[in-house]
C-alpha positions in Angstrom: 10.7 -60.9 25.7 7.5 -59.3 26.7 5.7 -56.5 24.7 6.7 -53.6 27.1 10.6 -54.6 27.0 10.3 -54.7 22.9 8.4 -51.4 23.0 11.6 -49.9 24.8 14.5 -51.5 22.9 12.4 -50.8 19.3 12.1 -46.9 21.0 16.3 -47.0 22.5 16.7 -48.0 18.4 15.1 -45.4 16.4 14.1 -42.0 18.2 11.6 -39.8 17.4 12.5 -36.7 15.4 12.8 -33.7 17.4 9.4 -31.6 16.7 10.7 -28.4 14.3 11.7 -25.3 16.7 9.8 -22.4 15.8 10.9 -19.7 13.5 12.4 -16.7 15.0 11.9 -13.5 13.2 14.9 -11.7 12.6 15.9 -8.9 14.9 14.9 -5.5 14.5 18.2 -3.5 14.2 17.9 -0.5 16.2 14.9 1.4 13.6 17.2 1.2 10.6 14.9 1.3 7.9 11.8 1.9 10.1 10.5 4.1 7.9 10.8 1.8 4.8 9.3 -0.6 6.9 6.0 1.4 8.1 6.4 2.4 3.6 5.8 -1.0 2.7 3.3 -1.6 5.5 0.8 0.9 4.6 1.0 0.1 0.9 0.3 -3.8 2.0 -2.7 -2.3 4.3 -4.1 -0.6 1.4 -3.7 -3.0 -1.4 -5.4 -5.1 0.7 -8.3 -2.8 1.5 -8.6 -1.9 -1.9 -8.7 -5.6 -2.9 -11.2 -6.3 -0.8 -13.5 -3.3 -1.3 -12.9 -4.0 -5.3 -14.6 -7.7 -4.8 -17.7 -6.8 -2.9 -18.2 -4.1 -4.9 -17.9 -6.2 -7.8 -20.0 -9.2 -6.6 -22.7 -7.0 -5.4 -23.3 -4.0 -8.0 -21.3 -5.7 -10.7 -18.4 -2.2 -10.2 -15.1 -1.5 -9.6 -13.7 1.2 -7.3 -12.4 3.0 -9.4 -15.6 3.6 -10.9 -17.1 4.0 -7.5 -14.3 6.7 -7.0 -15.4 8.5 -9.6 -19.2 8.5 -8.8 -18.3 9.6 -5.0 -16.4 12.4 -6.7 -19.7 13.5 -8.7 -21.7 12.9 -6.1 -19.7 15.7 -3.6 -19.8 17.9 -6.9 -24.0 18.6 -7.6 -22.3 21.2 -10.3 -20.6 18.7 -11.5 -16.8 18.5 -12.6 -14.7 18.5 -15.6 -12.7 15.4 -17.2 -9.4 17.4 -15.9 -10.4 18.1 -12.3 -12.0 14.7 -12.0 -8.9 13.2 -13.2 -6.7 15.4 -10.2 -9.0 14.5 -7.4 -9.0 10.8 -8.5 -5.0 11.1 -9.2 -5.0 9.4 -11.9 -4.1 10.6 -16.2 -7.1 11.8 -18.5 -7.2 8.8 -20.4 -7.8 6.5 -17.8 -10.9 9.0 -16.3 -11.7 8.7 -20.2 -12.7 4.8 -20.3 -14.2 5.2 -16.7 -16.7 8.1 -17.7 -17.3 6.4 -21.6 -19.0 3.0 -19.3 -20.8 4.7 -16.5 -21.9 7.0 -19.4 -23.3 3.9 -21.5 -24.7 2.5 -18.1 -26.9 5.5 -17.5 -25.0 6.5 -14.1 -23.6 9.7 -15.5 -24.1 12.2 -18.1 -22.0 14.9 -20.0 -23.2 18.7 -20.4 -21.1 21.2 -22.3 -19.6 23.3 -19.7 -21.7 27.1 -19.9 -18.5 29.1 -19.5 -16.2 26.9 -21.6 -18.2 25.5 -24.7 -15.0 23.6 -25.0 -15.0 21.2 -21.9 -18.1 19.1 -20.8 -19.4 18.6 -16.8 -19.8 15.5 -15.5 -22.7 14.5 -13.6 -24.2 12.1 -11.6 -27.6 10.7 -13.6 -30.9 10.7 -10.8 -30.3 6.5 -11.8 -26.5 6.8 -11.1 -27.4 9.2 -7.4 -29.7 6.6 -6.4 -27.2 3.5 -7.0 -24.4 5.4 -6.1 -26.2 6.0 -2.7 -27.2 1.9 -2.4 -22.9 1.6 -2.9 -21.8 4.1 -0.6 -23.8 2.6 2.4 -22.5 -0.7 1.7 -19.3 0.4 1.3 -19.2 1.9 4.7 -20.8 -1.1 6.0 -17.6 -3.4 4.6 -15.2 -0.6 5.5 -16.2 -0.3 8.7 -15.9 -4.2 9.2 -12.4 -4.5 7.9 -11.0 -1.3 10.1 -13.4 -2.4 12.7 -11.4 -5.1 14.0 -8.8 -3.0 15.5 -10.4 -1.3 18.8 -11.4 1.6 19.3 -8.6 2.8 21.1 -6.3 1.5 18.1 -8.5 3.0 15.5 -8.2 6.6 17.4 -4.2 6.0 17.5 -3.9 5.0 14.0 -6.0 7.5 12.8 -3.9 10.7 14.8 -0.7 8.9 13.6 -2.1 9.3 10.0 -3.4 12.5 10.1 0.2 14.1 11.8 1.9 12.0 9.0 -0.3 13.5 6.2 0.5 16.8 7.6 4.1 16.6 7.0 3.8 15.3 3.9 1.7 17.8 2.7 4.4 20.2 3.2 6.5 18.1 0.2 3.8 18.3 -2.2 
């Protein structure tokens, strides 16, 4: 027998698995649960944000973001602003702005001042050390935000953000 006639009775003997058929994804049932669905999608978008953002900021100031929150919070505030009204904007309980203000405190990016009108509460502000870092972070944070949401177009972007700012409307009416 030559070579080409074994070739074709060894191929007519065993055949070649079929390759695997792609996966298709299961069928969207008329919207039910669209909004559950657009839920979970914006929490994934900004974990994954976040996540990011936490890294770089991490890896290049040696921060977190919730630390930078809190700085960017100061920095709007030259007056400052108390433990409690820190802890609204930043949503988030007293004791947890607590441990956040006790290390940029010890790092020299913040300091305390008893409050003039209430001897009782102290003002939080930004230290002329924590300004000028704070303003190093906040440009290279909008550099890296600006990359990550800068891969949708601009078109996209513009959608997105009218889509967000209708949805924030309405829910502003439930808070």
């Amino acid at each position: 027998m030559d070579a080409t006639v074994k070739r074709k009775a060894r191929s007519a003997k065993s055949p070649r698995p079929a390759p695997p058929r792609p996966v298709e994804p299961a069928p969207e049932s008329d919207g039910a649960h669209l909004e559950l669905r657009i839920w979970l999608r914006l929490l994934a978008c900004a974990t994954r944000i976040e996540k990011a953002l936490n890294a770089r900021l991490r890896k290049e100031f040696n921060t977190t973001l919730a630390r930078f929150d809190l700085l960017a919070q100061l920095a709007r505030r030259p007056e400052g602003a108390s433990m409690s009204e820190v802890s609204d904007l930043l949503m988030v309980s007293n004791g947890a702005i607590t441990a956040l203000v006790q290390k940029l405190e010890a790092d020299g990016m913040i300091h305390r001042e008893v409050d003039a009108e209430d001897r009782r509460t102290f003002r939080l502000r930004l230290s002329q050390d924590g300004a000028k870092e704070f303003g190093r972070m906040a440009r290279r944070h909008e550099e890296w935000v600006i990359a990550l949401i800068g891969e949708l177009s601009h078109v996209a972007q513009s959608d997105l953000l009218q889509h967000l700012t209708l949805l924030k409307r309405r829910l502003d009416k439930h808070a």
